[in-house]
TORPA-4810 file (N, C-alpha, C, O; in nm, 3 decimals):
<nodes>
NODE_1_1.460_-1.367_3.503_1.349_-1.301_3.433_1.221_-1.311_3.516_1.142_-1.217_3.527_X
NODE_2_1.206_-1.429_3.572_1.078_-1.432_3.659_1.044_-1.317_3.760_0.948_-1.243_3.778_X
NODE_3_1.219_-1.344_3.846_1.258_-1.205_3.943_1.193_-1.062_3.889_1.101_-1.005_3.948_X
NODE_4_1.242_-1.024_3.791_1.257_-0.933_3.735_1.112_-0.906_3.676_1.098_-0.786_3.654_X
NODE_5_0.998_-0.983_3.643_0.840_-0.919_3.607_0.741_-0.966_3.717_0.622_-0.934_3.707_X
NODE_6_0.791_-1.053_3.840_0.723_-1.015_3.982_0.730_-0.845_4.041_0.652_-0.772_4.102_X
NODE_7_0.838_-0.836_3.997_0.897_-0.707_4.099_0.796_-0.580_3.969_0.699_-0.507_3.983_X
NODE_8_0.891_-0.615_3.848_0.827_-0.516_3.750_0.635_-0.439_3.797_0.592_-0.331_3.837_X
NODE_9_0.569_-0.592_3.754_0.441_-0.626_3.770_0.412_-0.536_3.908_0.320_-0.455_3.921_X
NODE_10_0.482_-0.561_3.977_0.410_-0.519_4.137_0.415_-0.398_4.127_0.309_-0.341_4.153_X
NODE_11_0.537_-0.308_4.088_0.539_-0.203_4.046_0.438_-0.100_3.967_0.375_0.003_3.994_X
NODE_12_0.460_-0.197_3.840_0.281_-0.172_3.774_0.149_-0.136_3.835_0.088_-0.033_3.807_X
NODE_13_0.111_-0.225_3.919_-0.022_-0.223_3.958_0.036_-0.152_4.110_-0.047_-0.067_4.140_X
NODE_14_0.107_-0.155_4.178_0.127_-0.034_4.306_0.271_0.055_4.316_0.381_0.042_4.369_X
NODE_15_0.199_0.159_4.226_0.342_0.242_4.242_0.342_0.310_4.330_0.231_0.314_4.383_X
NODE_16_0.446_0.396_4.396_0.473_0.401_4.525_0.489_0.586_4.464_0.587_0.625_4.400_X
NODE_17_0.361_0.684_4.508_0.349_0.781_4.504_0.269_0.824_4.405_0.188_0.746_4.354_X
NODE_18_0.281_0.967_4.361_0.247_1.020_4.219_0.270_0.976_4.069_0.375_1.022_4.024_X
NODE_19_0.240_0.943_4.032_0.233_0.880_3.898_0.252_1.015_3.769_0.169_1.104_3.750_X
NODE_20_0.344_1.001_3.717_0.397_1.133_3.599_0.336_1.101_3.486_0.365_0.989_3.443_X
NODE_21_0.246_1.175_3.409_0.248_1.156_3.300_0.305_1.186_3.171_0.283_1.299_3.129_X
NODE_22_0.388_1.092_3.084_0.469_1.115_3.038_0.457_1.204_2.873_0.413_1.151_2.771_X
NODE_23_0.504_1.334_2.883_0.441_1.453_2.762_0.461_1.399_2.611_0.578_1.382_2.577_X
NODE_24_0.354_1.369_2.509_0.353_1.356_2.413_0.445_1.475_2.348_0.452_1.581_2.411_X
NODE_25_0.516_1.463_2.225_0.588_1.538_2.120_0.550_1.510_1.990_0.487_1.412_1.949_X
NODE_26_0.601_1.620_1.920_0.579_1.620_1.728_0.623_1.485_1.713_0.554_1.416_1.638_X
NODE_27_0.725_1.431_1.769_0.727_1.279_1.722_0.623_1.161_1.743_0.585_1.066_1.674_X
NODE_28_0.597_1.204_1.855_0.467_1.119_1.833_0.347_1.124_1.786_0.258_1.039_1.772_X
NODE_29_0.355_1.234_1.764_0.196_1.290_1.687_0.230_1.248_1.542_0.140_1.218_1.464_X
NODE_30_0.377_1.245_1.503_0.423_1.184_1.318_0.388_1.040_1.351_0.315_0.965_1.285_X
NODE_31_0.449_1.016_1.459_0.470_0.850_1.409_0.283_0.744_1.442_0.240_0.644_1.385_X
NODE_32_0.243_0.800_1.514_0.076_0.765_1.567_0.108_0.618_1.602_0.217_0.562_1.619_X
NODE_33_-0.021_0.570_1.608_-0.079_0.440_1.632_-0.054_0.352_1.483_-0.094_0.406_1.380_X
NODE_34_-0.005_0.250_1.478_0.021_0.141_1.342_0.027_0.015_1.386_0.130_-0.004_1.452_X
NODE_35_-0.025_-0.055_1.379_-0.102_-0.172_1.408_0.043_-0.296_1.379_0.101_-0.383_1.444_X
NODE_36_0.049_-0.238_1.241_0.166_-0.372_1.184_0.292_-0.347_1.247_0.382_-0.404_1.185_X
NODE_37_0.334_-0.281_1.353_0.438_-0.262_1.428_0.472_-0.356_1.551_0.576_-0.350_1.616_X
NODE_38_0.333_-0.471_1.577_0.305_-0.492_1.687_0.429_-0.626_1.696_0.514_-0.625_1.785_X
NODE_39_0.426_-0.735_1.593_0.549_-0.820_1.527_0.682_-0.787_1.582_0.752_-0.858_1.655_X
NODE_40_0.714_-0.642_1.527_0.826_-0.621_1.580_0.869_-0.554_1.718_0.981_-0.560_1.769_X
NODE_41_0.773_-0.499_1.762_0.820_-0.487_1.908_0.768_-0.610_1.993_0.744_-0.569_2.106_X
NODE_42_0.741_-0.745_1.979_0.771_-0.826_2.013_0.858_-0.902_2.019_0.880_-0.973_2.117_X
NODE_43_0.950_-0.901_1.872_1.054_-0.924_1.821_1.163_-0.939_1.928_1.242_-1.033_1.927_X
NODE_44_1.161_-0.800_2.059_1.232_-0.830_2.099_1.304_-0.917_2.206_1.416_-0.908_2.256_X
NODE_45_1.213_-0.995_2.219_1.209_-1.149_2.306_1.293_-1.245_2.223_1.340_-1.340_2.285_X
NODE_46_1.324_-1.232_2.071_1.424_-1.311_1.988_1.538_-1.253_1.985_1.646_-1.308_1.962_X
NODE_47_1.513_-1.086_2.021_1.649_-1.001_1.977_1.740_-1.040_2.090_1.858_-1.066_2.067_X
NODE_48_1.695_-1.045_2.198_1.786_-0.989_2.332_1.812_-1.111_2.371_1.900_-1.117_2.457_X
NODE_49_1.744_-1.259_2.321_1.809_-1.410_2.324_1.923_-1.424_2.234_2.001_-1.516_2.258_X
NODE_50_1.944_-1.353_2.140_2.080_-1.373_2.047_2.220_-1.379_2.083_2.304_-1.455_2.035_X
NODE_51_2.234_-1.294_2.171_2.411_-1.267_2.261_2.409_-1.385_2.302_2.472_-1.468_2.236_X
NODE_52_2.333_-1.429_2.427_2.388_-1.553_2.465_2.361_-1.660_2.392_2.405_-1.757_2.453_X
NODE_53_2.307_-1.693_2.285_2.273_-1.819_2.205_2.403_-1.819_2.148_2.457_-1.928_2.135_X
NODE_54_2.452_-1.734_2.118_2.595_-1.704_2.009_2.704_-1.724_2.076_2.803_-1.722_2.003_X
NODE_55_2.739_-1.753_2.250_2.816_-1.720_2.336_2.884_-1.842_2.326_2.817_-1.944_2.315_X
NODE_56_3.018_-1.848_2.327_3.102_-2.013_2.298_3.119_-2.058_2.445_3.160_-2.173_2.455_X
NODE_57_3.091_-1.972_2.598_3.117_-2.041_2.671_3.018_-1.984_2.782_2.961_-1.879_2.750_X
NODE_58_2.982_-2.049_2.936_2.886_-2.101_2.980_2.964_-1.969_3.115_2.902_-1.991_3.219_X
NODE_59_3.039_-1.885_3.134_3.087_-1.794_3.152_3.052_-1.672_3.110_3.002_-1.579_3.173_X
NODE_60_3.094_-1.683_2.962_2.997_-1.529_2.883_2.897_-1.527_2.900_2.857_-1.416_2.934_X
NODE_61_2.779_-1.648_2.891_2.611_-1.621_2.929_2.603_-1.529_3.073_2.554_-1.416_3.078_X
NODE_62_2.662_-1.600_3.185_2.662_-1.581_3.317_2.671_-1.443_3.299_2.569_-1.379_3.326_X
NODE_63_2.790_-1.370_3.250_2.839_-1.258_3.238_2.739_-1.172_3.183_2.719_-1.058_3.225_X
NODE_64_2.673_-1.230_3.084_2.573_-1.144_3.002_2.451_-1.107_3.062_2.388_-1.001_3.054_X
NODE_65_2.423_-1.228_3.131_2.285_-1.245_3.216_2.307_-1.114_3.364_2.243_-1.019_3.408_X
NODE_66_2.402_-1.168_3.387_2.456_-1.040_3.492_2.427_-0.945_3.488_2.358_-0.895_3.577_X
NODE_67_2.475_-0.866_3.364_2.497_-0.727_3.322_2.329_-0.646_3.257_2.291_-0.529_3.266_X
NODE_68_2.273_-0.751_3.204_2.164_-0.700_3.174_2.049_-0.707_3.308_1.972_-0.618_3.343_X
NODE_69_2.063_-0.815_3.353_2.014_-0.788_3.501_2.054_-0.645_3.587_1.960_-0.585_3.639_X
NODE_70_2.171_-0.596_3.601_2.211_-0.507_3.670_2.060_-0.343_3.541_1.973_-0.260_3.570_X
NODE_71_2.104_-0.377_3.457_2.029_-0.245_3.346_1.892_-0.267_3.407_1.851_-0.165_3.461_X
NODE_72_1.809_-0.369_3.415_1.688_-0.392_3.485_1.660_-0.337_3.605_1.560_-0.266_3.616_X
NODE_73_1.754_-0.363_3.724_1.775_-0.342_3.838_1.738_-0.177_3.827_1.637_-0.126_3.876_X
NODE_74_1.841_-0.107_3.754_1.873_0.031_3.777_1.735_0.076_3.710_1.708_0.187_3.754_X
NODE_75_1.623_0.024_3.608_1.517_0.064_3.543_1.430_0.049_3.630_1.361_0.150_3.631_X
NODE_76_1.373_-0.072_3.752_1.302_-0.079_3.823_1.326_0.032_3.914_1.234_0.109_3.941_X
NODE_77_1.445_0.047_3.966_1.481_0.157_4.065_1.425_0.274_4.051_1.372_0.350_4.132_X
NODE_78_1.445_0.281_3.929_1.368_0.488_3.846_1.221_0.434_3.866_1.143_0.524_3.896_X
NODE_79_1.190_0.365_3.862_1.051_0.320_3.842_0.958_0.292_3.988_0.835_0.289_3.990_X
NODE_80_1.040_0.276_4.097_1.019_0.282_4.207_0.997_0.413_4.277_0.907_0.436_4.357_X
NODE_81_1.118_0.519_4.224_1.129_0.648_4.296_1.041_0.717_4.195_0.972_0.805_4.246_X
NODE_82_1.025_0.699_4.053_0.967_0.818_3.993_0.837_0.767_3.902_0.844_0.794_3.783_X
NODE_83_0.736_0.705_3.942_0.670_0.624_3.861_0.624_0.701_3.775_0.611_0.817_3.814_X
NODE_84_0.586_0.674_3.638_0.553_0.730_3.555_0.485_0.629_3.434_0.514_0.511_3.419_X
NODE_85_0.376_0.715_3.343_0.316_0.625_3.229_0.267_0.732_3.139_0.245_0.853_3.149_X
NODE_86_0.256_0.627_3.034_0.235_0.688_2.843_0.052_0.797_2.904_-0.019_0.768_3.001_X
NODE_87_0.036_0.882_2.832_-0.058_0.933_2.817_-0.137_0.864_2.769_-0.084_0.770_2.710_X
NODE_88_-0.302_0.865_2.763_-0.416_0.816_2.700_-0.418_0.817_2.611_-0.387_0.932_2.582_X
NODE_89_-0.450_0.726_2.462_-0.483_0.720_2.347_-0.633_0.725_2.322_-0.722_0.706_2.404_X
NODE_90_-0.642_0.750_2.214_-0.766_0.778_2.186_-0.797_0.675_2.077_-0.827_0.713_1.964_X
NODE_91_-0.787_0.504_2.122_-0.774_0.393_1.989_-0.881_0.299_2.054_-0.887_0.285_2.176_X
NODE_92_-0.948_0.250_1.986_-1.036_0.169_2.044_-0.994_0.010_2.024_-1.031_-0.054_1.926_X
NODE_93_-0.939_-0.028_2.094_-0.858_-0.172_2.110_-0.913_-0.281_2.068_-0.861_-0.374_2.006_X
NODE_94_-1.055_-0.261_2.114_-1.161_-0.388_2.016_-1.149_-0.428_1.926_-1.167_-0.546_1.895_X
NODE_95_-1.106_-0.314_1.840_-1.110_-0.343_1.715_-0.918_-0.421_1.674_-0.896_-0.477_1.566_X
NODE_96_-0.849_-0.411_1.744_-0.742_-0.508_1.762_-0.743_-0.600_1.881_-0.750_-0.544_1.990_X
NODE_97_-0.739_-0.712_1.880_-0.745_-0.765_1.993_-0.621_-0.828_2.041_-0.618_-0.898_2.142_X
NODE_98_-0.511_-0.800_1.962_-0.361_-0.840_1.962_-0.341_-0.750_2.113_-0.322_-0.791_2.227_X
NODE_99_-0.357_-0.602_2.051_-0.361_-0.490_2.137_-0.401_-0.478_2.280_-0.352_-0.428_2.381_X
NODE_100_-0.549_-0.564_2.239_-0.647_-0.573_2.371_-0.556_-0.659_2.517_-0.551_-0.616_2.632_X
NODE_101_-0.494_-0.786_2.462_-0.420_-0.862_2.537_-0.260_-0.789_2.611_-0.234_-0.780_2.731_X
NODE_102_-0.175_-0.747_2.495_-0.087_-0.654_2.526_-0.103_-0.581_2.636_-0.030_-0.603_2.733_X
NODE_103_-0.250_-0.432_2.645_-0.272_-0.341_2.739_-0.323_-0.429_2.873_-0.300_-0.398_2.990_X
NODE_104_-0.395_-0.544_2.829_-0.442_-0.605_2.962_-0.304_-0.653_3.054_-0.307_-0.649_3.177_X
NODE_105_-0.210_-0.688_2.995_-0.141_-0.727_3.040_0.013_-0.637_3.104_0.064_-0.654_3.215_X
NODE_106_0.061_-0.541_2.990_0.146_-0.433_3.053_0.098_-0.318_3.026_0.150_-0.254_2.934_X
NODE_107_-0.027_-0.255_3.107_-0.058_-0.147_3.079_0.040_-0.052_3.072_0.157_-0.090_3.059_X
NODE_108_-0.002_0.140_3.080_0.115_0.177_3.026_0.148_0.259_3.155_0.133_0.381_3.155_X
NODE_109_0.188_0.200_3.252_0.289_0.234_3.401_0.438_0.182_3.325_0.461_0.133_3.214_X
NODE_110_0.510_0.213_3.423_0.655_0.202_3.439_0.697_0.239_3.296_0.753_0.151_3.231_X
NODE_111_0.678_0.355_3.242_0.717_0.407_3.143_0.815_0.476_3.066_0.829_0.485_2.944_X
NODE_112_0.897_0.537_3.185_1.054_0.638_3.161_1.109_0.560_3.238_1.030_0.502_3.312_X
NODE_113_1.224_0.533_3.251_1.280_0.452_3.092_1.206_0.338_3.016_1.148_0.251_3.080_X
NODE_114_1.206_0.337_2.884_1.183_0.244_2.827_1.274_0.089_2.798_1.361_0.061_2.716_X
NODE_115_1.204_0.004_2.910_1.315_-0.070_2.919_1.337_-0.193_2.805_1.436_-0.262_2.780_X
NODE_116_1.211_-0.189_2.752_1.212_-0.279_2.573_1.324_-0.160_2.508_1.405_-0.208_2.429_X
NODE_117_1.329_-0.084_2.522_1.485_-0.014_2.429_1.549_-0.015_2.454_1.647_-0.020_2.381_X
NODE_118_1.560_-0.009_2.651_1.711_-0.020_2.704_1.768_-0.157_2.630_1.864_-0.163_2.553_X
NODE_119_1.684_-0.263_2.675_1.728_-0.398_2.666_1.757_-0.420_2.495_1.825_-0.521_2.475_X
NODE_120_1.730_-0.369_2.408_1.736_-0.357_2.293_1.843_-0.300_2.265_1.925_-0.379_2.217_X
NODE_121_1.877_-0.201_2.272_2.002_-0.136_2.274_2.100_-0.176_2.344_2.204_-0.112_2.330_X
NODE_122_2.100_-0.278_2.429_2.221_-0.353_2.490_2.277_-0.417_2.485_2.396_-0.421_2.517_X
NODE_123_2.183_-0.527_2.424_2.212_-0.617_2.305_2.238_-0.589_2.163_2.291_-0.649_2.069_X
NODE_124_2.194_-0.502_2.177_2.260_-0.456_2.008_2.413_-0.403_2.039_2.491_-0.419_1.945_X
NODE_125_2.464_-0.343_2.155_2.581_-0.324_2.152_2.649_-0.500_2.135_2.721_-0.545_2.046_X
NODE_126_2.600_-0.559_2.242_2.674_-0.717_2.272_2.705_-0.760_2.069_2.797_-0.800_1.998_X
NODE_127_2.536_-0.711_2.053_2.583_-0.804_1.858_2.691_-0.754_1.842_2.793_-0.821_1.826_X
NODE_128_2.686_-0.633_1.843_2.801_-0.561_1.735_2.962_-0.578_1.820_3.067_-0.576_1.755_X
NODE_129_2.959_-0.589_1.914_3.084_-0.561_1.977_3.141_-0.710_1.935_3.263_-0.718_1.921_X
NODE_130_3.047_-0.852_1.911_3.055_-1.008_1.929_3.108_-0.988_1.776_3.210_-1.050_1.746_X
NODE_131_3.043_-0.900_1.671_3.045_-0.949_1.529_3.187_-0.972_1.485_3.181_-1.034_1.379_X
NODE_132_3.291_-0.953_1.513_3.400_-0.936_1.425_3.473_-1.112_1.462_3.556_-1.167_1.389_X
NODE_133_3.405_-1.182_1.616_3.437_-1.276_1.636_3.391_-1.389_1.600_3.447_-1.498_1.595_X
NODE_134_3.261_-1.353_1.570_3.156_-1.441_1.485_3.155_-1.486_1.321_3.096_-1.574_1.258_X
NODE_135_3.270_-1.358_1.278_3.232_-1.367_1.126_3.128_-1.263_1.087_3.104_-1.239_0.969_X
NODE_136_3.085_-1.221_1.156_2.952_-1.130_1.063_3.059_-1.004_1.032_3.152_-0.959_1.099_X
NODE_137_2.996_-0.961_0.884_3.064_-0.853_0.821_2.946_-0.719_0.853_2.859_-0.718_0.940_X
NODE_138_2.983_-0.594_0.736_2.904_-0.464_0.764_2.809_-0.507_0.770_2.751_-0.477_0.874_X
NODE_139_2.737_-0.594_0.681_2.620_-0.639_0.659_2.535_-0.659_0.742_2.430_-0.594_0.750_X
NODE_140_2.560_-0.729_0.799_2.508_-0.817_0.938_2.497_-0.699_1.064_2.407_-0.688_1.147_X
NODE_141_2.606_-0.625_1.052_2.650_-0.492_1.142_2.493_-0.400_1.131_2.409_-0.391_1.221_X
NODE_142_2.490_-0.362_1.047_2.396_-0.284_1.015_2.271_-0.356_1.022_2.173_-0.299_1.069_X
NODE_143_2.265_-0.458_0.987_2.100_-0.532_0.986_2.081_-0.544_1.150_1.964_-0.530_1.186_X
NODE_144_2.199_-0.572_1.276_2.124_-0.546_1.374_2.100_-0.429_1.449_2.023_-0.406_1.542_X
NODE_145_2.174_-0.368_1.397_2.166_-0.195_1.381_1.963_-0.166_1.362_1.872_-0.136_1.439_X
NODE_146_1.971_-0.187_1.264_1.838_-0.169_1.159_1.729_-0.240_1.294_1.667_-0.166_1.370_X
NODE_147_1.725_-0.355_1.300_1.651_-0.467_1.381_1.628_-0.354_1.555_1.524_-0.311_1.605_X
NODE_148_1.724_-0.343_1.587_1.723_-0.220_1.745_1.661_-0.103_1.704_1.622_-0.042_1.803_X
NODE_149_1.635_-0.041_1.595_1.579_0.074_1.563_1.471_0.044_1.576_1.397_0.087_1.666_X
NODE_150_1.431_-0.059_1.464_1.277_-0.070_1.434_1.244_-0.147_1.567_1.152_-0.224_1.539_X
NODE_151_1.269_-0.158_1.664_1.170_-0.199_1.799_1.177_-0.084_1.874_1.092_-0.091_1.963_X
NODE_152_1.241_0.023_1.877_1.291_0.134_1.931_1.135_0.200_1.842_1.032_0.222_1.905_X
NODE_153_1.143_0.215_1.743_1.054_0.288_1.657_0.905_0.227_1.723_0.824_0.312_1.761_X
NODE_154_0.872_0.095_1.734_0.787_-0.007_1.719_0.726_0.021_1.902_0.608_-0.011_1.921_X
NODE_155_0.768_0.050_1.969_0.793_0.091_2.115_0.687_0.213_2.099_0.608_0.199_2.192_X
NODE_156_0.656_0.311_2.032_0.612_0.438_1.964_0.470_0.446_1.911_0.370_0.513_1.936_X
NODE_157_0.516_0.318_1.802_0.403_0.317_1.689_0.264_0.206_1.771_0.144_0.206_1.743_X
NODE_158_0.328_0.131_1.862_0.233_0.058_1.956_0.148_0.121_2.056_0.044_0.087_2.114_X
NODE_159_0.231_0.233_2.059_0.124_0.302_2.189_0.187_0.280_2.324_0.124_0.293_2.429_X
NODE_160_0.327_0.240_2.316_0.330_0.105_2.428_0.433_0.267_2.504_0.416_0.289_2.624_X
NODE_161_0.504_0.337_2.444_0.588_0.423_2.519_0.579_0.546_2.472_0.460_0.571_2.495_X
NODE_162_0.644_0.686_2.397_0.643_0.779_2.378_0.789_0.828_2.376_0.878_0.787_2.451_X
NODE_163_0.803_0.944_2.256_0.927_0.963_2.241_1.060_1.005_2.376_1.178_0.975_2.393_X
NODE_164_0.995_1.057_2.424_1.077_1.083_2.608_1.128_0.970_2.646_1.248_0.950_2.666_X
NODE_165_1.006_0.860_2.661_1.072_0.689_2.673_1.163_0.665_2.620_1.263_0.662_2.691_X
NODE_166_1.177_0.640_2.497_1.249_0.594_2.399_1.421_0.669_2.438_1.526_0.622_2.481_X
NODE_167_1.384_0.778_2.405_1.544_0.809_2.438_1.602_0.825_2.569_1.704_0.892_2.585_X
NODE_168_1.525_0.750_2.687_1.592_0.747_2.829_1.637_0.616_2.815_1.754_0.592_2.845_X
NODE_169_1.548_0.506_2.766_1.584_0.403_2.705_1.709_0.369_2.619_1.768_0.263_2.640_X
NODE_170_1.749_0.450_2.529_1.847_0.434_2.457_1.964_0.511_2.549_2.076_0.463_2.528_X
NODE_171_1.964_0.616_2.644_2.049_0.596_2.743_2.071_0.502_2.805_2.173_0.435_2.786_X
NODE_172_1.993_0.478_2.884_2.011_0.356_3.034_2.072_0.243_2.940_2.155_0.183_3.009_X
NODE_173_2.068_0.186_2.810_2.095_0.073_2.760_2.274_0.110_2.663_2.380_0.053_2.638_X
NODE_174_2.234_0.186_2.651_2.419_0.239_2.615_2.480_0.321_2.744_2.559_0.407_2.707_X
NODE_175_2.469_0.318_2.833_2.526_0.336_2.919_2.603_0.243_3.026_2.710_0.246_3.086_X
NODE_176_2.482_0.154_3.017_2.521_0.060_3.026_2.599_-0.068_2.994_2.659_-0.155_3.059_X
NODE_177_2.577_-0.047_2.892_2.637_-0.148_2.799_2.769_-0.106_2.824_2.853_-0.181_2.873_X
NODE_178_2.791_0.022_2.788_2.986_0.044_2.748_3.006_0.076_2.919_3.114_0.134_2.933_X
NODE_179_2.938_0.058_3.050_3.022_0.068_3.163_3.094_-0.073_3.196_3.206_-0.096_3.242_X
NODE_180_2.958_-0.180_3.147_2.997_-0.311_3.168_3.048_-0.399_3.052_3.029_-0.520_3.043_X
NODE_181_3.110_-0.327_2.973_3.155_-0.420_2.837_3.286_-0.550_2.860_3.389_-0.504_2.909_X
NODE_182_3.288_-0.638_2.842_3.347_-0.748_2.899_3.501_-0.695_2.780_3.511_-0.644_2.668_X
NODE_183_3.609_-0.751_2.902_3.734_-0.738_2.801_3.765_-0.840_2.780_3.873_-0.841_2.721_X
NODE_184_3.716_-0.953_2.802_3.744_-1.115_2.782_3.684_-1.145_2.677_3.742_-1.246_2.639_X
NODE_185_3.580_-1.114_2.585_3.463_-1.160_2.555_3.516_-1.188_2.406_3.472_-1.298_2.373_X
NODE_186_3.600_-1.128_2.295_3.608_-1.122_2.193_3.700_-1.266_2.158_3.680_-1.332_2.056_X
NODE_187_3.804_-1.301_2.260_3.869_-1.445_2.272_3.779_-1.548_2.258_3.801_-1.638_2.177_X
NODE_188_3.646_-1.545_2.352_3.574_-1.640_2.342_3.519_-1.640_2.258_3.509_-1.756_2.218_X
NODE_189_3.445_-1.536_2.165_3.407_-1.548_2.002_3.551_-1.586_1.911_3.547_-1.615_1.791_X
NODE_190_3.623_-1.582_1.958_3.757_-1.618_1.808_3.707_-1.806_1.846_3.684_-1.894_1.763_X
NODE_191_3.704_-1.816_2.001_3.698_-1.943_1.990_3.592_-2.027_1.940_3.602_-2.146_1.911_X
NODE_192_3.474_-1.944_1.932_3.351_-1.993_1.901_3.355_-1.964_1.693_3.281_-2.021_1.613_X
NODE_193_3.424_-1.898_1.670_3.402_-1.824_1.500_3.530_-1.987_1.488_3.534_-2.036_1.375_X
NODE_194_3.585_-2.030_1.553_3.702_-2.139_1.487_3.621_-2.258_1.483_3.623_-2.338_1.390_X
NODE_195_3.527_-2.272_1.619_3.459_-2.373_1.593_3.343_-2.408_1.504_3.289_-2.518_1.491_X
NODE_196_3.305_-2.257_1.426_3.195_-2.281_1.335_3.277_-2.283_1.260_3.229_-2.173_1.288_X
NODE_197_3.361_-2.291_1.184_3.435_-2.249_1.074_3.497_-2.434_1.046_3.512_-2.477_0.931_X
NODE_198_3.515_-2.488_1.121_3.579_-2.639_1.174_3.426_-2.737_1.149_3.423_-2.856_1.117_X
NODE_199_3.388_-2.708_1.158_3.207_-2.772_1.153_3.213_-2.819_1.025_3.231_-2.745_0.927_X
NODE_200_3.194_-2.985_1.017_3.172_-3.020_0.895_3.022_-2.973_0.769_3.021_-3.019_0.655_X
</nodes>
């Protein structure tokens, strides 16, 4: 991760050519600026720690860490050859200062793909593909279903990306996901769902 927001960061502040600006749509003109969104697209610093916290062996992390590294890799890459960022808002940040820190910190460069959705959506495949080994039923299915939307949505309502983002994002992160989906992985959840189940 360090790797990965040196390189990001540098990117940010020297992109290498023309800079695209990325075209607002009716979706974003519905969904606007919403303040109380800001929670959950942070959220996803808890979301995308879940696969490997849940992982019964020290193999699947490796594996996991791998694969989402490689989705990064390929997002910096677009981001290298095609730099691009969110259009100007018209919000006066002062008056949030949650906000103020956020823009100081990832302004809005490296914008197509959205890689808070890729990475969101990749892990949401890992939940769902892990759930049947874990024990989690529809329930659970759908709540992280629900949880990847609303940061997907939250990505929008922050100002932080734009609908174009969002759904290059939800490519690059299901594309990923099902090129590199582990065929080992569901054994090691039977083994990990026996050992919670065995837990006094």
């Amino acid at each position: 991760m360090l790797v990965f927001f040196v390189v990001y960061f540098y990117l940010l502040k020297h992109p290498d050519g023309h800079v695209t600006t990325m075209p607002l749509t009716a979706v974003d003109r519905w969904i606007g600026f919403q303040p109380w969104a800001l929670p959950i697209y942070l959220s996803l610093w808890v979301y995308v720690s879940l696969p490997p916290a849940l992982m019964a062996s020290r193999s699947d992390i490796i594996g996991f860490g791998m694969r989402i590294g490689a989705l990064c890799l390929v997002g910096l890459a677009v981001f290298y050859v095609c730099p691009t960022k969110v259009p100007p808002v018209a919000i006066n940040f002062a008056r949030h200062p949650d906000f103020s820190i956020l823009k100081g910190v990832d302004a809005g460069g490296n914008a197509c793909p959205s890689l808070h959705v890729a990475t969101a959506v990749f892990a949401a495949f890992w939940l769902d593909r892990m759930a049947p080994g874990l024990g989690f039923g529809t329930r659970m299915r759908r709540i992280n279903a629900l949880w990847c939307a609303a940061i997907a949505y939250s990505t929008i309502a922050t100002g932080q990306h734009v609908a174009v983002d969002v759904l290059a994002g939800v490519a690059l992160g299901a594309t990923v996901a099902w090129i590199t989906r582990p065929r080992l992985l569901r054994q090691s959840e039977g083994n990990l769902s026996e050992r919670v189940k065995a837990a006094p």
